[in-house]
N, C-alpha and C positions, 0 to 999 in steps of 0.2 A: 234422406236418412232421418233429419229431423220429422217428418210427418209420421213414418212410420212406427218411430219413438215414441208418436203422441195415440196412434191408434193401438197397438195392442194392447195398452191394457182397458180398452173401452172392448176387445175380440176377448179377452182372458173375461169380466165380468160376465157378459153374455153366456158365454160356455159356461161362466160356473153356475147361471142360473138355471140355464137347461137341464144342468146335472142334477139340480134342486130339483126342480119338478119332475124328471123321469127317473128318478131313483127310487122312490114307492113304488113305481110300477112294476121295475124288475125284480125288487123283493116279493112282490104279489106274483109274480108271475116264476119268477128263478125257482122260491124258497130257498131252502138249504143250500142252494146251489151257487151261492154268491162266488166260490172260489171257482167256479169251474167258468161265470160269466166274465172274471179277469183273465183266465186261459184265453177265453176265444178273441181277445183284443190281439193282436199282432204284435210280436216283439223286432219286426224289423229297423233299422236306421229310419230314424226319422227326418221328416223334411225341415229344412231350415225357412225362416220364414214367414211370409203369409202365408205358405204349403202346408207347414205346421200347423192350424188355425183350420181351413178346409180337411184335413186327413182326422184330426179331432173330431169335427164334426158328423162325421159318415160314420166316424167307428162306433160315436155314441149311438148315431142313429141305428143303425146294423144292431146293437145290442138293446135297446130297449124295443124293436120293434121283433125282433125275432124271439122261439122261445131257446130256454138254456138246456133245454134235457132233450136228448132224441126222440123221435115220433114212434108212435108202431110202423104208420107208413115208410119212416126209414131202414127200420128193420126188417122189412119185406121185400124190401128195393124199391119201392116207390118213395116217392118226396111230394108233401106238399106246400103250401104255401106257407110261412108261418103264421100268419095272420086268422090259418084257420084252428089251428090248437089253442086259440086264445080265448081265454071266456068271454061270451055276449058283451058284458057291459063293460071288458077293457077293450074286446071290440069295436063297440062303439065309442068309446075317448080315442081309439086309436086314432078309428076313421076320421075324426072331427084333428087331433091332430097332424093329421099326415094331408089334412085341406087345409093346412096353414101356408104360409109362400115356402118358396125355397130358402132352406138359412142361407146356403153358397152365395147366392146372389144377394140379397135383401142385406144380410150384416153386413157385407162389404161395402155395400153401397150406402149405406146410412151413415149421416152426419157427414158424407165429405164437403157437403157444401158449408157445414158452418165448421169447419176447423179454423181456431184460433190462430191470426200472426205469427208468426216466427218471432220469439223475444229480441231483444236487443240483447240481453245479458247471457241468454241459450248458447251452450258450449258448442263447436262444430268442429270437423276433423280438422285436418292441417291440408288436404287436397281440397275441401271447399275453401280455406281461408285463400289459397293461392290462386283461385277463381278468382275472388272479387275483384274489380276492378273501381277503383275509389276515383272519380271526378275531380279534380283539384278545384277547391275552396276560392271563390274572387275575396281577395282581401279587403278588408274594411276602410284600410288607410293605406297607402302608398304615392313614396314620391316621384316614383314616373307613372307614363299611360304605358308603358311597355306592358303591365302586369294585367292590364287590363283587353289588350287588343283579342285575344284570342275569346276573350268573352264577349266584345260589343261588336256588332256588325256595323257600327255608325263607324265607328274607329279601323277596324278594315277595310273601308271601302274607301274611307279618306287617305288612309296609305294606297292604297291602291291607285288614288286618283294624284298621288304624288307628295301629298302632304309629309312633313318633317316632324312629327311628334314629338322629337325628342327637343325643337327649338321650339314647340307650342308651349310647351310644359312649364318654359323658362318663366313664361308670361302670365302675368298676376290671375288668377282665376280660371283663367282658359281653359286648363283638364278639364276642370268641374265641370264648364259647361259644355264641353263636348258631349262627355260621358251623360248628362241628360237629355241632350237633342236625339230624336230619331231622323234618321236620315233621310228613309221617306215623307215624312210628314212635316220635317222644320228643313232640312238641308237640301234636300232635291229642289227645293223652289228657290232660295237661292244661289245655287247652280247656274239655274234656268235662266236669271235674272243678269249674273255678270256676264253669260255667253250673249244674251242679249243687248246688253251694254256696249261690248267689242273686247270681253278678256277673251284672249282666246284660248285653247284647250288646254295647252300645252304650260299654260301663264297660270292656272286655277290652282294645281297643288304647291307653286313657292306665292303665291298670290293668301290663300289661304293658313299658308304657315308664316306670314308677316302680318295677316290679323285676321285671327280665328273669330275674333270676335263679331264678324258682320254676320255670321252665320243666326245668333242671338235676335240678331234687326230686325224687326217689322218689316214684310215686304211692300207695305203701302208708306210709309216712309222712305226708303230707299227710292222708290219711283216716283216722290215728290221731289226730290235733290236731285235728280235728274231732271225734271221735266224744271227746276230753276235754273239752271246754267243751259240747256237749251235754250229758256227763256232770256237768257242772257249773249245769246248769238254765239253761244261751244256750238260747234258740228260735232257729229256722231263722234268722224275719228277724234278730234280732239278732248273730247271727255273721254272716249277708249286708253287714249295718251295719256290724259291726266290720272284717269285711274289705275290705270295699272304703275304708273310711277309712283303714286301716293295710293297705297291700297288703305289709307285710315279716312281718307277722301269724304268717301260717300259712309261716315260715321260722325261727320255735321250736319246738324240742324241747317235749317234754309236762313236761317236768320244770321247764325254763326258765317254761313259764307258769305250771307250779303256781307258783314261788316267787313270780314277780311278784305273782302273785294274794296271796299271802300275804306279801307284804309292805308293799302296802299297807292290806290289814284289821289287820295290827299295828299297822305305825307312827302311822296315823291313828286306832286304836281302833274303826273302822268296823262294823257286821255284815256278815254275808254277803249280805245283798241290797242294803246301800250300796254295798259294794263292787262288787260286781256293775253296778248303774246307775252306779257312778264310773266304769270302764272302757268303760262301753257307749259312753257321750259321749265319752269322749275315749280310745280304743283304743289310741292309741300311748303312751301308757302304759306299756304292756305290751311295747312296743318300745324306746323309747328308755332312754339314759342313765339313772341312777339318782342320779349325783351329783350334778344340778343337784337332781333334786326334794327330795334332804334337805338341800341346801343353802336353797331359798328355803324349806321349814319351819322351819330354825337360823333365820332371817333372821326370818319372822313372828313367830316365839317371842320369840326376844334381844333384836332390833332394833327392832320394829314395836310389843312388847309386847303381842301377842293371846296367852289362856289358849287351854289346851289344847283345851276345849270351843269358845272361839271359831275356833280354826283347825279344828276339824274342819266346824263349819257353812261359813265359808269355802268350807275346798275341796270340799265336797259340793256346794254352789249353784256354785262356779266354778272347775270342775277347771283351767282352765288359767292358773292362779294358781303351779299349782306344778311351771308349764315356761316363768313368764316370766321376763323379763329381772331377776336384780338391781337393779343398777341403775337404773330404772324402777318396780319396784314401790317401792323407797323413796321414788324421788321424786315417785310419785305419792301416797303415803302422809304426806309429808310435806305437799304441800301441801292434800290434806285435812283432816290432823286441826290442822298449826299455823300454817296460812293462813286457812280456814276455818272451823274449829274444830269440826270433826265430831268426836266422843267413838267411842270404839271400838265399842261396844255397836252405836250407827250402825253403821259401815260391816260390821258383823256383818250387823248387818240389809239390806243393799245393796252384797253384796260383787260383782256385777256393773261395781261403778265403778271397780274397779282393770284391767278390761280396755279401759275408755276411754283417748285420748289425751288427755295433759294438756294440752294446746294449746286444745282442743275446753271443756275443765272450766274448766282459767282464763279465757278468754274470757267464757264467759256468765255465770261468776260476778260477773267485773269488772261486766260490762254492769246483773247484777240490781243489786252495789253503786251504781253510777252512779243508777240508776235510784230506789232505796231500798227494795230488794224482795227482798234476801239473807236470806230466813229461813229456815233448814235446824233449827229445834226442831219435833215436833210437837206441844208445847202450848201455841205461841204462834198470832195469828194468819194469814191467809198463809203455811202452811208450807207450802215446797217440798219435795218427798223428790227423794232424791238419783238418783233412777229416770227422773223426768219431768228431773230438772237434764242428763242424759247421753244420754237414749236416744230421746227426741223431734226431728224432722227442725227447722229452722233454721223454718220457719215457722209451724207450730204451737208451737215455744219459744216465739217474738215474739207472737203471737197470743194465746197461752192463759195462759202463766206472767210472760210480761215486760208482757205486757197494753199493747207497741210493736209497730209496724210492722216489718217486714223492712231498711225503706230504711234506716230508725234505727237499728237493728243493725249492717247496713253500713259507715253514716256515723260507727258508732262504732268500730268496727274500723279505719279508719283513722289515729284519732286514736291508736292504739296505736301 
């Protein structure tokens, strides 16, 4: 509709110059007869339209090219041409105008090619406005990637592949830099890379949503931190092992792992293959913090009173002794050895008891006292080790050590 708005009155100028230059003619030719050449135009309904525009055109034509008054040859019954009652020299302007192209064809077709834009500000009906269909806008700033997935393909395809957006997000910077990586060109290669490592498929998208950020890494560094813990006698699976349990792993320098590495064969006295099986179990090691873990060794030392030899079997059998809580290892330490009365040497031997809940210890302890069944020597008779007192399900306890029922357990728990 808007185009058509814009051509008619380029079709209205044209006709009225047409009208300019053959309106001499018809006086020249009509004379006095001007009211009788608006007769012969047709009073029928007109066409709406560009129809409009064309029927203008013919009628003007029909009237300045025919004459306005009857012929003799009319009046006798014969008819001729009009073009023959015309004088010689409007004759000849005729002929020269009627070698012109056709208007029908030629006006309409001129200028479509350079028709101006459609404005911004141009009014339009109300049935194109309900056409439009309007793209929704990527925001500028937002604080999820939700708002974003349905615009970036990097960001669907890592949902796709399992990833958790809405935990990436949590993490300092990470949207940002997803939303600039493409995914074939920065992320498909490392893909490529932890599948070759030994993550395996299924481990990539909660692997990826606990650190989005390796996706950032150089892949020629990644492949040098690999090829130094091989060099350090890791087998495949167990760099597969370590990585995937510490996925901020291979986001240390070769230098940063040497030290860890040798910082725990020092401080703990360890060999090179303790240490090695010490990191394999518990990887993040090698990641986290440094100040907790010589702090809870100050702690076993000072506080707890374990020699040097006994804290290294310790944390050999139970690496994560020396990333627990303070606080807890004392007080689970306390109520073993001056509730209970386990001697140190003990809990050397069954240092898996300090990763129990004390909740869990006290309990069945209470229950064996109640019962008269607390014997934790083993050269008396009855002895419990402190292995079956923690690490046996609630019914084989009652069953096998407390030699009671489950109900009785229960029913003693309540009394607490």
């Amino acid at each position: 509709m808007a185009v058509w708005a814009r051509q008619v009155p380029r079709w209205c100028c044209l006709l009225n110059t047409t009208r300019a230059v053959e309106f001499p003619r018809r006086l020249r030719s009509c004379g006095s007869t001007a009211q009788a050449c608006r007769e012969f135009a047709p009073l029928a309904v007109l066409p709406a339209g560009k129809e409009v525009v064309l029927w203008r055109l013919q009628a003007y034509r029909r009237v300045s090219v025919g004459s306005c008054s009857p012929s003799d040859s009319a009046k006798d019954g014969s008819f001729s041409p009009p073009e023959s009652n015309l004088p010689s020299p409007i004759k000849q302007e005729e002929a020269k105008a009627e070698a012109l192209p056709d208007l029908n064809a030629k006006l309409l077709n001129e200028g479509w090619d350079d028709i101006p834009p459609s404005s911004a500000l141009e009014e339009i009906s109300e049935e194109e406005a309900v056409q439009i269909i309007a793209e929704p806008l990527l925001p500028l700033q937002s604080s999820t990637l939700r708002d974003y997935v349905d615009h970036s393909e990097t960001l669907a395809k890592l949902v796709h592949l399992g990833v958790d957006l809405s935990q990436v997000e949590k993490r300092q910077k990470a949207g940002q830099l997803l939303l600039t990586l493409d995914f074939e060109k920065d992320i498909k290669k490392i893909l490529l890379f932890l599948k070759d490592v030994g993550v395996e498929d299924n481990q990539l998208g909660p692997f990826l949503t606990k650190n989005p950020y390796i996706l950032g890494e150089d892949l020629e560094a990644l492949e040098t931190r690999v090829a130094y813990l091989k060099s350090k006698k890791f087998g495949k699976s167990e760099i597969a092992q370590m990585v995937s349990r510490a996925p901020y792993l291979l986001l240390f320098s070769v230098e940063r792992l040497d030290n860890r590495l040798g910082f725990f064969k020092n401080e703990l006295g360890l060999s090179v293959k303790k240490t090695k099986d010490l990191v394999i179990r518990l990887p993040r090691l090698l990641t986290g913090k440094l100040e907790p873990v010589k702090e809870n060794l100050q702690v076993c030392q000072i506080e707890l009173g374990f020699q040097r030899n006994e804290i290294q079997q310790i944390v050999y059998k139970t690496p994560k002794i020396l990333t627990a809580s303070k606080k807890r290892l004392k007080q689970t330490f306390d109520y073993l050895h001056n509730i209970m009365g386990i001697p140190h040497h003990m809990l050397t031997r069954f240092p898996q008891v300090f990763n129990s809940k004390l909740l869990r210890i006290r309990e069945r302890h209470m229950f064996l006292v109640f019962l008269g069944r607390a014997q934790y020597d083993p050269a008396q008779p009855s002895y419990i080790s402190l292995d079956q007192l923690v690490s046996l399900p609630d019914e084989v306890f009652c069953t096998e050590i407390a030699k009671a029922s489950i109900q009785d357990f229960e029913n003693f728990l309540k009394t607490l």
